[in-house]
N, C-alpha and C positions, 0 to 999 in steps of 0.2 A: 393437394389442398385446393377447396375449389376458390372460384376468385373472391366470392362473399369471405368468405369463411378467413381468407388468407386479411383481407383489407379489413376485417373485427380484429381478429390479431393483431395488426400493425397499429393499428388508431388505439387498441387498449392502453400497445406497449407505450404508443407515445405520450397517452393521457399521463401515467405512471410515472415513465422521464418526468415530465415536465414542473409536474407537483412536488418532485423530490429536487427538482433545479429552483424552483420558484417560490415553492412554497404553497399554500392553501389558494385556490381562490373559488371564484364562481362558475358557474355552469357557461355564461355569459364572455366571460375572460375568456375561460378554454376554447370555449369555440371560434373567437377573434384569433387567436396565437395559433392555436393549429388549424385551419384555416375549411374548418368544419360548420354545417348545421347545427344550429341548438338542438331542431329535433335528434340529431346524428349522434349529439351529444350528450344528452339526455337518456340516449337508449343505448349509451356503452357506457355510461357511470352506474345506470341501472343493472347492468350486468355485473360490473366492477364492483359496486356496494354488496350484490346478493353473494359475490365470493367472500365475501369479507377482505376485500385488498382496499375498498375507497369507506371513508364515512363521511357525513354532513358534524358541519359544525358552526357556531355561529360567527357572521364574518364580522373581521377586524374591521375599526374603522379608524383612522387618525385622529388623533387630540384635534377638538374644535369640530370637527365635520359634520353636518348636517343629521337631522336622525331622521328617516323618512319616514309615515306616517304608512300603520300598515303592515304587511307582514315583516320579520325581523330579516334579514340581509342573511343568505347563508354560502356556507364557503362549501368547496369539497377539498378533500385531504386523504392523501394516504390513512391507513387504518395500522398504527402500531403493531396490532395485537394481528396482524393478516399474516404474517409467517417470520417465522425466525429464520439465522442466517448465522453457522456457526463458523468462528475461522480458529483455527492449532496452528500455533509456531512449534515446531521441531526445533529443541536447543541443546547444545551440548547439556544432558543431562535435566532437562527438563522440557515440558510441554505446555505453552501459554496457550489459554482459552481466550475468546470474545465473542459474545453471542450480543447480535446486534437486530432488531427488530426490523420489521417492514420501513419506519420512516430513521432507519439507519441510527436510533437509538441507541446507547451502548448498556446493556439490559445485566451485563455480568461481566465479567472479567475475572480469573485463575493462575494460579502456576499451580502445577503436579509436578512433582518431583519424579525424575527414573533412574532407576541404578542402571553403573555403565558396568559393561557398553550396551549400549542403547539398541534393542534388538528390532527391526521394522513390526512386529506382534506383538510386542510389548506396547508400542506407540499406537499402534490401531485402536489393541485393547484399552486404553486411556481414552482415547478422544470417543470410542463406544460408550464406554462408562460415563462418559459425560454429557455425551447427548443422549442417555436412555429417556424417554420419557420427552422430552423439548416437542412439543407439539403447537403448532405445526412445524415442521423442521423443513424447510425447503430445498437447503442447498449445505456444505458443507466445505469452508477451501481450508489445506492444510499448505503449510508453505516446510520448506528445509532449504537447512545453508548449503547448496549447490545445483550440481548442472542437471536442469528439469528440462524436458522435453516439451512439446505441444500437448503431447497425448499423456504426461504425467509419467511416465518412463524416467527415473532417476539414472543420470548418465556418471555420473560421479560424486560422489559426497563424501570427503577424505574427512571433515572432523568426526563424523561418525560412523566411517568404516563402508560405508555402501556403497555398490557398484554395478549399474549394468539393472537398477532393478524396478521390475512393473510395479511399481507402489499403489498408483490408482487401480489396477488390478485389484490390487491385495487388500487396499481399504473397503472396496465398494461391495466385496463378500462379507464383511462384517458392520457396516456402515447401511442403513436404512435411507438414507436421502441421494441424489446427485454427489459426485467428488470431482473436486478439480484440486489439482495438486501444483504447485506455484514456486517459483524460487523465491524463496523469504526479502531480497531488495524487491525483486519485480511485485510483489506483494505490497510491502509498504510503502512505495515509490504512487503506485495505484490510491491504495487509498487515503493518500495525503490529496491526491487529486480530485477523487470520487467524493470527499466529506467535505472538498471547499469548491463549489461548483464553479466559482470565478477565475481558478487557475483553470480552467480543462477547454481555453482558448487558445493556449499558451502551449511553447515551447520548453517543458520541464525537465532538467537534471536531479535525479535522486543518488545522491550518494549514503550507503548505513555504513558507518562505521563501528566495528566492536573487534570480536575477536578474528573478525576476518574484513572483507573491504565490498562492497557488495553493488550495482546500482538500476540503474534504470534510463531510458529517456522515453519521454510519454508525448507524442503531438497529438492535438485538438481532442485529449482526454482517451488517447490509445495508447498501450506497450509496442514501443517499436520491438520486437522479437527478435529480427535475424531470422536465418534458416533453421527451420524443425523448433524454434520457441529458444535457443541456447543463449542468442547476441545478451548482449549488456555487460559483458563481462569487466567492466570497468577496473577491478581492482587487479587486473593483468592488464593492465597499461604499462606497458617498459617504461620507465624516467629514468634508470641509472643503467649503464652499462654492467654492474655488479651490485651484489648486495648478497642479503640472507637467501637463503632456499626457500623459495615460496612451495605453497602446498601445490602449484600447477606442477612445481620441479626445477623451473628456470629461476633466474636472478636478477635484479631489479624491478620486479616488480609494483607497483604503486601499493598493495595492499600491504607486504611488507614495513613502509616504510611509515605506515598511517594509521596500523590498528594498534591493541593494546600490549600485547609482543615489542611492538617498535616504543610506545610510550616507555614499556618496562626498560628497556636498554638506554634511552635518553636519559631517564630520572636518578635511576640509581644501577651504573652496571654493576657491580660490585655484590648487589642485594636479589636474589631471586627472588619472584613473588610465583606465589604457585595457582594453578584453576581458579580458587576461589577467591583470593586477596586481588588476583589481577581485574575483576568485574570491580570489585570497588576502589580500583588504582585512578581509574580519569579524576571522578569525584577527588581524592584525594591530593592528588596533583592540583589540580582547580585550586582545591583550597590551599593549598599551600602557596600558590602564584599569588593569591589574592591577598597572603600574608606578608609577601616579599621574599619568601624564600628562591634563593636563586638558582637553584637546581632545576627547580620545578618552572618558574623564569625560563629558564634556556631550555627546558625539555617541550614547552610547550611551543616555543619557537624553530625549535628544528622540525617538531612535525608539521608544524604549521611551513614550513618553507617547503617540505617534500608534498604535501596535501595541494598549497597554490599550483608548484609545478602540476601536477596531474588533475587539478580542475580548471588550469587555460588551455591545456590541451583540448581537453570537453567541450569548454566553451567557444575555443576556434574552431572545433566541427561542426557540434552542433549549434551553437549561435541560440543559446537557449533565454528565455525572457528570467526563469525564476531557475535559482540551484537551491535544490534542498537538501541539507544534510540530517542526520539523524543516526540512529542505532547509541549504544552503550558507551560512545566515547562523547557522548551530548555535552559533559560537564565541559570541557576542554575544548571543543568546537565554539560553546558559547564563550570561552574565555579569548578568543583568537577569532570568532567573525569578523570582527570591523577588519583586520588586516589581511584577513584571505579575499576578503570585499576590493580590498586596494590595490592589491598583489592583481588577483586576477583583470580587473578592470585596465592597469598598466600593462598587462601582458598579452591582453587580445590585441588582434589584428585592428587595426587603427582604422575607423568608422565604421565599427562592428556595435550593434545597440550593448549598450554595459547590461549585465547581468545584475539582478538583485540575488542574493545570499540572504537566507534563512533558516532556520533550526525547524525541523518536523515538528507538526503539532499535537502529535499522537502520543507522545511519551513511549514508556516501556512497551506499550502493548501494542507500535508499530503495525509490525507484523504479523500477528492477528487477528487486529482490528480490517488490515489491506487483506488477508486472505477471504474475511467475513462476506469482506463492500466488494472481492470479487465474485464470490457466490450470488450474493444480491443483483450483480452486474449482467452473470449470466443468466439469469431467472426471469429479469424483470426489464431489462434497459433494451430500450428501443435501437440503440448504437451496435448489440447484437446481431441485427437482421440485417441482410443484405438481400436483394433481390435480384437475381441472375437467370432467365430463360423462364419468367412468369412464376417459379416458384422461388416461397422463404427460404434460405441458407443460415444455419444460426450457427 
């Protein structure tokens, strides 16, 4: 790439960043903040407009503020309608949509149902069916609950049977745009960061909780990965010497002790809840605690004591500023924040900054909504490029 060519690239990507950090502004702005010529400036929004990724619009101005005499004040902005950006959760037994627009819009939102067992062509054939037609289509991330590789190589995925398998392969012969294929935490961990631009300075703990334990940690708005893209494995944090069989095969695991499996044995052991009644057991529970029911009382406090243990751990490693939790057991997290707040802040190493604790802001559609804003991430965001030996790296 020659050096012109390579430094248009980079100034686009950063115009892009910046509008989607900041918001609309002017021609004038942008060129103060990234540290550009108006002319410079001028003639890469003119490019960015004719692709349809930038439009003009009229600029904001604050209550009270002067109206100058003259032509009207205009901003520049991302362009909505400049490409779409589809993301698919893989769920036991179903497939969640989020098609999210160039200015990270959330333009749709799905569940499709799939008879088990859940075959990897059946799942292709879905998220096809759904983007037939999405023009412009950019990018595509599909997330699943387990161990994904850098290069989208599913290394393990025991809730639904997979093993050892080139997935992004297999999607990107049926699939018309880019594929990136994602672990379902590392996905939603992402895009609670990418959709709130003010944490992505920050040293972030993502924990999903549902039927399994899942997480993340993200600095200065990156996935710390580990080797080949596997690390985060959070919910194999040993805290008990014994316990259930977790789906790794070992015992005490943290994820045993925190998803809905563990909920069902606190609550009522006695009562089996099956596939479907256990998705709406947290809710459940919730509301029972809030009624005084004392089962539900003690069930949400024993998780809550195994969940503290395995988020001061987290938080003596990593020394993170924000922990977020989220997934399927939201109802029951929010019933127990203040006290995992107190628990972990007493349990960190003593003049360690306290961590804030907060519930995902993404609801149901987590995961992906994060596999979406990761497609958009690698298409569009300046954070992608690295420059090594005079050439772009993406």
């Amino acid at each position: 790439m020659a050096d012109q060519t390579l430094a248009r690239y980079v100034n686009e990507r950063r115009i892009l960043t910046q509008l989607r950090l900041q918001g609309p502004m002017s021609r004038a702005a942008l060129a103060r903040r990234l540290g550009l010529t108006p002319a410079t400036i001028t003639n890469l929004v003119e490019n960015l407009t004719a692709g349809s990724l930038l439009i003009e619009k009229p600029a904001a101005r604050e209550d009270g503020a002067r109206r100058d005499v003259g032509r009207p004040g205009v901003d520049i902005a991302l362009n909505p309608k400049g490409g779409y950006f589809l993301g698919a959760e893989i769920g036991v037994g179903v497939v969640r949509f989020a098609l999210l627009d160039l200015a990270l819009g959330v333009v749709d939102s799905r569940t499709a149902r799939l008879i088990q067992p859940i075959e990897p062509e059946a799942v292709v054939a879905a998220i096809a069916a759904y983007a037939r037609g999405l023009k412009p289509l950019r990018a595509i991330g599909i997330t699943v609950p387990g161990l994904v590789r850098s290069d989208g190589h599913v290394v393990h995925l025991p809730m639904l049977g997979w093993k050892d398998l080139n997935f992004r392969a297999l999607a990107e012969k049926a699939l018309s745009a880019p594929v990136l294929v994602e672990n379902n935490a590392h996905a939603a961990a992402f895009g609670e960061i990418y959709t709130q631009p003010g944490l992505q300075a920050d040293t972030i703990i993502y924990l999903k909780l549902g039927a399994g334990c899942g997480g993340a940690a993200i600095v200065n708005g990156r996935l710390i990965r580990g080797a080949g893209g596997t690390g985060n494995e959070f919910g194999h944090l040993r805290i008990r010497p014994a316990g259930p069989v977790c789906s790794c095969g070992r015992q005490g695991c943290l994820e045993t002790f925190v998803n809905m499996a563990a909920l069902d044995r606190f609550y009522r052991p006695s009562e089996a809840f099956d596939v479907d009644s256990l998705s709406a057991l947290p809710a459940m529970v919730a509301a029972a605690a809030s009624d005084g029911d004392a089962e539900a009382v003690g069930a949400i406090e024993e998780l809550a004591g195994h969940l503290a243990t395995g988020l001061t751990s987290l938080a003596n490693i990593f020394n993170p500023s924000t922990i977020v939790l989220g997934g399927a057991m939201r109802p029951v997290l929010s019933a127990c924040l203040d006290r995992l707040s107190q628990a972990v802040c007493a349990g960190i190493v003593p003049g360690m900054t306290r961590p804030q604790l907060q519930l995902s802001t993404l609801g149901e559609m987590e995961c992906a909504i994060g596999a979406a804003t990761i497609a958009h991430h690698q298409a569009f965001d300046v954070s992608n490029i690295e420059i090594g030996n005079g050439r772009a790296l993406l």
